[in-house]
C-alpha positions in Angstrom: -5.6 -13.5 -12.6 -6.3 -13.2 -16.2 -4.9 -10.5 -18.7 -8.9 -9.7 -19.0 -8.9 -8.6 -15.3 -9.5 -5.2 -15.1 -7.2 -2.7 -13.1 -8.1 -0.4 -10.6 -8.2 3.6 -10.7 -6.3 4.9 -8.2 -6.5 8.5 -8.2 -9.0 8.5 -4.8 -7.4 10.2 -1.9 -6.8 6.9 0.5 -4.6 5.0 2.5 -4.6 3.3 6.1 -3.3 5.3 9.4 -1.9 2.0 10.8 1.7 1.6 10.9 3.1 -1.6 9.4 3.7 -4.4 11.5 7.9 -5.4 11.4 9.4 -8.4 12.5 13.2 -9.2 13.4 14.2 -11.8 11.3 17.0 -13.6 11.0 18.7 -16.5 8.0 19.6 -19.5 10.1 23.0 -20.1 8.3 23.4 -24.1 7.8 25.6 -23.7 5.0 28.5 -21.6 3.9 28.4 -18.7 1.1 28.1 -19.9 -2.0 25.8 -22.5 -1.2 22.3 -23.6 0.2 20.8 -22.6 3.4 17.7 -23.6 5.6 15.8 -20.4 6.4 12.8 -21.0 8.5 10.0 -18.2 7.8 9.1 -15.7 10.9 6.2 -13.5 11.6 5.9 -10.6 9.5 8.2 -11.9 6.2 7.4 -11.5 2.7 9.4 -13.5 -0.2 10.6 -10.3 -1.6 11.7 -9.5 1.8 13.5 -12.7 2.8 15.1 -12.6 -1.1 16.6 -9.1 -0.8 18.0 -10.2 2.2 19.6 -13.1 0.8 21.4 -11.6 -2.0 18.3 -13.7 -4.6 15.3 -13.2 -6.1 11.7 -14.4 -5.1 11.6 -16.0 -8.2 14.5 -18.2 -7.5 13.3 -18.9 -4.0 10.0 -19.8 -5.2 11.0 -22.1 -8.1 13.8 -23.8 -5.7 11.1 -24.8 -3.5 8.5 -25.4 -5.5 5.9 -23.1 -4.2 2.1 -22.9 -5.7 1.4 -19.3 -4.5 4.5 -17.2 -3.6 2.4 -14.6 -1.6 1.5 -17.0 0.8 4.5 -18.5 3.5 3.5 -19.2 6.7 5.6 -18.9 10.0 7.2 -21.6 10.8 7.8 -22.9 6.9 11.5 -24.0 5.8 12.8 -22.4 2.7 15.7 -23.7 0.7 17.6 -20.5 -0.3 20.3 -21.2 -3.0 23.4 -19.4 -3.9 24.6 -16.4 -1.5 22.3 -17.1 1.1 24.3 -16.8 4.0 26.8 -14.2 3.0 24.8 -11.7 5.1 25.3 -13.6 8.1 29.2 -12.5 8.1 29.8 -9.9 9.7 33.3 -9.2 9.6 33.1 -6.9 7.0 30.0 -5.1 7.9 30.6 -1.3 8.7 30.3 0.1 12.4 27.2 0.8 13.5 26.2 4.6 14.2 23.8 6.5 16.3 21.3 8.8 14.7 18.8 11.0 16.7 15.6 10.7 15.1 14.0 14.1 14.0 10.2 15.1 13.4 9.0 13.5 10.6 11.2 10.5 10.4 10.1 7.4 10.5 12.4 3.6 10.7 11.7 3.1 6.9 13.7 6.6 5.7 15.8 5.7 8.3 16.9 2.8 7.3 16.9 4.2 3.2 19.5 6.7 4.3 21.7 4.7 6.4 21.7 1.9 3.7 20.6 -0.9 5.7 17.1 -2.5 7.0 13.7 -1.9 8.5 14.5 -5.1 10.4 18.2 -4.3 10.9 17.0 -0.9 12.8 13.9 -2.3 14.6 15.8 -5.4 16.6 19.0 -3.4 17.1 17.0 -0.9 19.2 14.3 -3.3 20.6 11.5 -1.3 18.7 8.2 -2.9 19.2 5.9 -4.5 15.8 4.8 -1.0 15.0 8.3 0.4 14.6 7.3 3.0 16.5 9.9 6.6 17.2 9.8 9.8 18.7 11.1 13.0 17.8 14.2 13.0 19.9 15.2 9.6 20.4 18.9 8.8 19.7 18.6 5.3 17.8 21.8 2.8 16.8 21.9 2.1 12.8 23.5 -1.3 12.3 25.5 -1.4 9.5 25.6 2.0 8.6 28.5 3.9 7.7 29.7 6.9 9.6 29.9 8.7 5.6 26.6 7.4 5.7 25.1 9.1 8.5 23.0 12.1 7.5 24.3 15.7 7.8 23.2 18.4 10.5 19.2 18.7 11.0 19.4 21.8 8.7 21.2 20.3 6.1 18.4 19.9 3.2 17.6 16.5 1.7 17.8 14.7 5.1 14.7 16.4 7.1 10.8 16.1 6.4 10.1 18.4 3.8 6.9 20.2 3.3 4.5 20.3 0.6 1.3 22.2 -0.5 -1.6 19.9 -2.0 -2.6 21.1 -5.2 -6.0 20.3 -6.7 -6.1 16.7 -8.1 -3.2 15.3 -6.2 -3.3 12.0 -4.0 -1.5 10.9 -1.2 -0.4 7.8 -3.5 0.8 10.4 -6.4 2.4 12.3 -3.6 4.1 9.8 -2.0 5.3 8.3 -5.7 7.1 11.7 -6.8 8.6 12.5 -3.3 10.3 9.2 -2.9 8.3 8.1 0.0 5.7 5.8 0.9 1.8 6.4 1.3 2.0 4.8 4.9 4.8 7.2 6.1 3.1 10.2 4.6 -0.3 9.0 6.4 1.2 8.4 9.8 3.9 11.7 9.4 0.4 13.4 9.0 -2.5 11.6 11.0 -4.6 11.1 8.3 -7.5 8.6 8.7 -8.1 5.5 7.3 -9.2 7.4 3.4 -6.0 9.5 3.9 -8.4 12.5 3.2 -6.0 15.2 1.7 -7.5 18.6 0.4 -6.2 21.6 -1.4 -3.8 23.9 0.0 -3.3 21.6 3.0 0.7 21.4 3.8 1.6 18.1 4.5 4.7 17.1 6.2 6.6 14.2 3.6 9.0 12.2 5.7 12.5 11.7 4.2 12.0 13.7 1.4 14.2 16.4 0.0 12.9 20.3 -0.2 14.3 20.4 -3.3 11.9 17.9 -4.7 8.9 18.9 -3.3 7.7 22.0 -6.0 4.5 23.2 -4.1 3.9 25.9 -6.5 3.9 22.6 -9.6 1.0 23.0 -11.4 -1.4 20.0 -11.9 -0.8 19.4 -15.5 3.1 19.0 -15.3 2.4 15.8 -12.7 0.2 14.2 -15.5 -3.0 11.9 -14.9 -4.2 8.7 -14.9 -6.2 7.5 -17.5 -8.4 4.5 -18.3 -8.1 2.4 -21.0 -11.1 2.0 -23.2 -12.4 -0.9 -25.8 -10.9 0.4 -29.2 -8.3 2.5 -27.6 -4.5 2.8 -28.8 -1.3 4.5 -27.4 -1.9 6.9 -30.7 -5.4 8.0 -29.6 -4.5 8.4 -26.5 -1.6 10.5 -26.2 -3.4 12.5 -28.9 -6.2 13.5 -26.9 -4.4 14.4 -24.0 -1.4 16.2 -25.5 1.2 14.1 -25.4 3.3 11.9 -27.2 3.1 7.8 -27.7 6.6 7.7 -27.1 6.3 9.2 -23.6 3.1 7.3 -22.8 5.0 3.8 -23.4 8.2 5.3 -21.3 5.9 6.0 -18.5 4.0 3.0 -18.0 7.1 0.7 -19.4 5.0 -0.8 -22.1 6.7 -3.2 -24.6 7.9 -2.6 -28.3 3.8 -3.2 -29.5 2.9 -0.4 -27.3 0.0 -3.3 -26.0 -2.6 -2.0 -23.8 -6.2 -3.5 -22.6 -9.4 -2.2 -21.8 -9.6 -1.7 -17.8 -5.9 -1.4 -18.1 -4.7 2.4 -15.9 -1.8 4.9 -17.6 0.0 7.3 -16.5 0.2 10.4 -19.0 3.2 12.3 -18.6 2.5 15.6 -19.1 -1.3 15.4 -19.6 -3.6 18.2 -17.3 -5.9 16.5 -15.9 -9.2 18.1 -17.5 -9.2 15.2 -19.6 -8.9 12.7 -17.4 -11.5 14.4 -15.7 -13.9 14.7 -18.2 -13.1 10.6 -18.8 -14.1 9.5 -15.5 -17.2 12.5 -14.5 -19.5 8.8 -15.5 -19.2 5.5 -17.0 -19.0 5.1 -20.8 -23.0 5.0 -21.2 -23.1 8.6 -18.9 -24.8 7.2 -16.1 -23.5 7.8 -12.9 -23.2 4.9 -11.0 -22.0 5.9 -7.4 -22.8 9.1 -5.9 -20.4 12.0 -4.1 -21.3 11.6 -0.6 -21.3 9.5 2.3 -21.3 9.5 6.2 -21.6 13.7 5.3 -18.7 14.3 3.1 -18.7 15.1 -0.4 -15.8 13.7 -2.3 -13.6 15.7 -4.6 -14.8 14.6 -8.7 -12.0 13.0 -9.0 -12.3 10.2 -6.8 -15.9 10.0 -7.7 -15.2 9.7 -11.3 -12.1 7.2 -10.4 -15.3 5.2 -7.8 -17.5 5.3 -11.2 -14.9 3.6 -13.7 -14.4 0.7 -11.2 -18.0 0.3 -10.4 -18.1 0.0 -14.1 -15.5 -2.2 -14.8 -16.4 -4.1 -11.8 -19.8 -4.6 -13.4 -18.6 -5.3 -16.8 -16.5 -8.1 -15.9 -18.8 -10.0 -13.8 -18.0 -10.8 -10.3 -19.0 -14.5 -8.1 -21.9 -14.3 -6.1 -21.8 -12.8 -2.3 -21.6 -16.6 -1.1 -18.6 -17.6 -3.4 -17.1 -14.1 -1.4 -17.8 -15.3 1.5 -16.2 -18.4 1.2 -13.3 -17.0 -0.3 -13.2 -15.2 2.6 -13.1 -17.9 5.1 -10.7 -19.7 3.3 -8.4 -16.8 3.1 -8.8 -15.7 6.7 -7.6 -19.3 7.5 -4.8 -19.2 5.2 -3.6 -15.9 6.8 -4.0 -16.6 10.4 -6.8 -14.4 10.5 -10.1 -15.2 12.8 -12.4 -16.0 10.3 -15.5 -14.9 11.7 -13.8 -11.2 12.3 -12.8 -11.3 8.6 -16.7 -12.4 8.0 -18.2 -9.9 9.9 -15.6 -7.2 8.0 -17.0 -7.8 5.1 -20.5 -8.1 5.7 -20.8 -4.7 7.5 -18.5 -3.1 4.5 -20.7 -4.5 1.4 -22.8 -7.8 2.2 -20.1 -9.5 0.4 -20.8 -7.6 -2.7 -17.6 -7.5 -4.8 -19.8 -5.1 -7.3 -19.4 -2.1 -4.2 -17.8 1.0 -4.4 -18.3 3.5 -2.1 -17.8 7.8 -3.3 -14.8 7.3 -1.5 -13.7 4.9 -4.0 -13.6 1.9 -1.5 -13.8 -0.6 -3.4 -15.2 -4.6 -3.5 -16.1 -7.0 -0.6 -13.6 -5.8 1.6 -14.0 -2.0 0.8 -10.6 -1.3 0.2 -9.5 2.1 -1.0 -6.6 2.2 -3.6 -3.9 3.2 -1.2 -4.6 0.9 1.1 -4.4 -1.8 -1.4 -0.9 -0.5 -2.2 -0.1 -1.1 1.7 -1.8 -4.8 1.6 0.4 -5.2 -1.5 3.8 -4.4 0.4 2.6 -6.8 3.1 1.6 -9.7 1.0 4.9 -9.0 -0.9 3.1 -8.5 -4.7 1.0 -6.2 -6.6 -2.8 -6.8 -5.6 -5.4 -5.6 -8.0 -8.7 -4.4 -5.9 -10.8 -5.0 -8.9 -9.7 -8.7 -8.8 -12.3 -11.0 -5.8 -9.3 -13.0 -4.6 -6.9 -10.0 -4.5 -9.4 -7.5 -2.8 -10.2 -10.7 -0.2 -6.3 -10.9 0.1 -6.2 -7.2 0.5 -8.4 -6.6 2.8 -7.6 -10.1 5.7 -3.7 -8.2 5.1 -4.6 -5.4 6.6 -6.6 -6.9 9.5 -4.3 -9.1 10.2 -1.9 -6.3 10.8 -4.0 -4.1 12.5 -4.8 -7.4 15.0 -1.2 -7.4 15.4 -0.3 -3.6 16.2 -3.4 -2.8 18.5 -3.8 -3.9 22.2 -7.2 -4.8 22.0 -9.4 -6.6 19.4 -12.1 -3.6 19.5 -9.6 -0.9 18.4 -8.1 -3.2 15.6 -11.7 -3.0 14.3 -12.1 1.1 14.4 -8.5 1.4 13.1 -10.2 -0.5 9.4 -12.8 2.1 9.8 -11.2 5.1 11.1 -7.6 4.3 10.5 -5.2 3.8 13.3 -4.0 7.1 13.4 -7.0 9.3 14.0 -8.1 6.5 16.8 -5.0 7.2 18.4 -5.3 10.8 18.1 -8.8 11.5 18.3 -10.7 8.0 20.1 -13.5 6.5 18.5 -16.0 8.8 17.1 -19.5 8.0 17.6 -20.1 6.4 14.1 -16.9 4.3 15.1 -18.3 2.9 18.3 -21.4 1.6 16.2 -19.5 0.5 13.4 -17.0 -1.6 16.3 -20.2 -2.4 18.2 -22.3 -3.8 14.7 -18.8 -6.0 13.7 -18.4 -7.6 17.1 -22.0 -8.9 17.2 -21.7 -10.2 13.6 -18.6 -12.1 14.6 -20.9 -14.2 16.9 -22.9 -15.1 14.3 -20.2 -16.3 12.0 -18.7 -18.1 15.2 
């Protein structure tokens, strides 16, 4: 991707109801600590993953075995880790193991954040299948976890779901960000759909968070907004017009010593209300408006329309390859992934044609129609930072996410509502009647890209 590529707005209201699929994994220890060990890559691993596990860095185990795209490991592949690959493997010195009863609201991934170990640790220890999935009641053993790790009493705070108000502008990304959770966990703590549609005054249950850091009554201006780099912009001009200060503009996006920023480029401005912002993204630079504020019967909140509207734009600014070069990017992806590619064909042609240029009100964006939260789920699965506005990253994206949902459904036709609807409100709710159609429409496409 090229420092011209232009960043995606994320302040939409998305994200995808489907529970990540988890894999047990496991180094297979051919050498001793201190030195190099074969691991061979399972179902469900990331680089990040396998190097946080291996006391390395993806960097390391990238360069060490001379890999061309990081994101991409296949199971079955043998990786060279070097260094203290195997000192997880001993465990001698590993606490006890404890038992924790699992409360409403939790979910494996706080879990295993309070207990200080793993997803994966948690998942195989209690023969949890791919969807990690728990119920409110269930007594579950945390391997590796130390008994002055094991949370308090359910009424002690900071352990147990806490509760929050949405406030006007907020997201379920922006949510998830300050409360020290994830957007998948607050989806599925919530059963929102596959747009993670959130609305004002709504109280939504946030999963491992702590009361104390959930301030309901926090006013929309002291969370800050997002804002859009312009050609001709600095970090001066900017923090100008919203109030602020540059020196808290480069703190919060971690820019260097130059303060450097680039048109297309998103910040975070500490501090700012969000009127401005606002105001920024009502249309495009020229005032027209490019995408509309309804679809399928809803009307979307401005802010997601104006956030739909700058990506359109920039999306249309940058130029895009035609729908046949996203088509076969598309195929070739699927194949790289595992993924059938006539479903991830038919996927993309029922969301936009193969039309990189679309963005829906929702702010679904590209070939694959990928809303911004969902990209942020793709990203953890793919193991990097995936930029929606970017063809081979929304492609990547979006054959992520089916490939999951293939994983974690029991039948291909429910995988297919579950990009739709999101996995969550299918499971809750069925297929609604637009669903069935849209499930109905995919499968006969797939026989045409057969």
């Amino acid at each position: 991707m090229s420092a011209s590529t232009p960043r995606t707005v994320v302040r939409a209201a998305t994200g995808t109801g489907a529970t990540l699929a988890l894999a047990t994994v496991a180094l297979a220890a051919t050498g001793t600590a201190g030195h190099a060990a074969d691991y061979t890559v399972r179902e469900g691993d990331t680089l990040t993953a396998i190097a946080k596990r291996s006391g390395t860095t993806a960097a390391r185990i990238a360069a060490d075995n001379a890999l061309a795209d990081p994101s991409r490991i296949r199971a079955g592949q043998v990786l060279r880790l070097a260094g203290p690959a195997t000192a997880p493997a001993a465990p001698a010195t590993a606490p006890t193991a404890t038992s924790y009863t699992v409360r409403d609201g939790d979910t494996v991934s706080s879990i295993a954040q309070r207990h200080g170990t793993t997803v994966a640790a948690v998942v195989a220890a209690n023969g949890l299948d791919s969807r990690a999935f728990i119920r409110a009641g269930q007594t579950l053993t945390v391997p590796g976890a130390s008994a002055a790790a094991a949370p308090a009493p359910a009424s002690s705070p900071g352990t147990a779901a806490a509760g929050y108000t949405v406030v006007a502008g907020d997201t379920v990304s922006s949510i998830a960000q300050r409360h020290g959770t994830t957007v998948a966990a607050v989806v599925a703590a919530n059963g929102l759909d596959s747009r993670a549609f959130i609305r004002a005054g709504q109280t939504l249950t946030l999963p491992g968070a702590s009361p104390a850091s959930a301030p309901a009554a926090t006013p929309a201006a002291a969370t800050g907004a997002s804002y859009t780099v312009r050609t001709g912009d600095t970090v001066a001009a900017i923090a100008k017009r919203h109030g602020t200060t540059v020196a808290a503009v480069v703190a919060a996006n971690g820019l260097d010593s130059r303060a450097f920023i680039r048109a297309g480029q998103t910040l975070t401005i500490p501090g700012a209300a969000t009127a401005p912002a606002a105001a920024a993204t009502s249309s495009t630079s020229s005032g027209t408006q490019l995408v509309g504020n309804t679809f399928a019967g809803r009307t979307y909140a401005p802010q997601v329309v104006g956030a739909a509207n700058e990506n359109k734009a920039a999306l249309l600014a940058a130029g895009v390859p035609s729908r046949s070069a996203m088509q076969a990017k598309v195929v070739a992806t699927a194949r790289a992934m595992g993924v059938d590619p006539a479903l991830a064909q038919a996927i993309a042609f029922q969301e936009s044609g193969f039309d990189q240029t679309a963005v829906s009100p929702a702010n679904a964006i590209g070939t694959m129609q990928v809303i911004p939260s969902s990209g942020e789920w793709a990203s953890q699965l793919v193991g990097r930072q995936l930029n929606l506005l970017d063809p081979d990253d929304n492609v990547t994206a979006g054959v992520a996410i089916l490939r999951s949902l293939v994983r974690t459904h029991d039948d291909l036709p429910h995988a297919i509502a579950s990009y739709y609807q999101g996995s969550g409100s299918v499971k809750r709710n069925g297929m609604f009647s637009d669903t069935r159609r849209y499930v109905a429409n995919v499968q006969t496409l797939m026989t045409r890209y057969s």
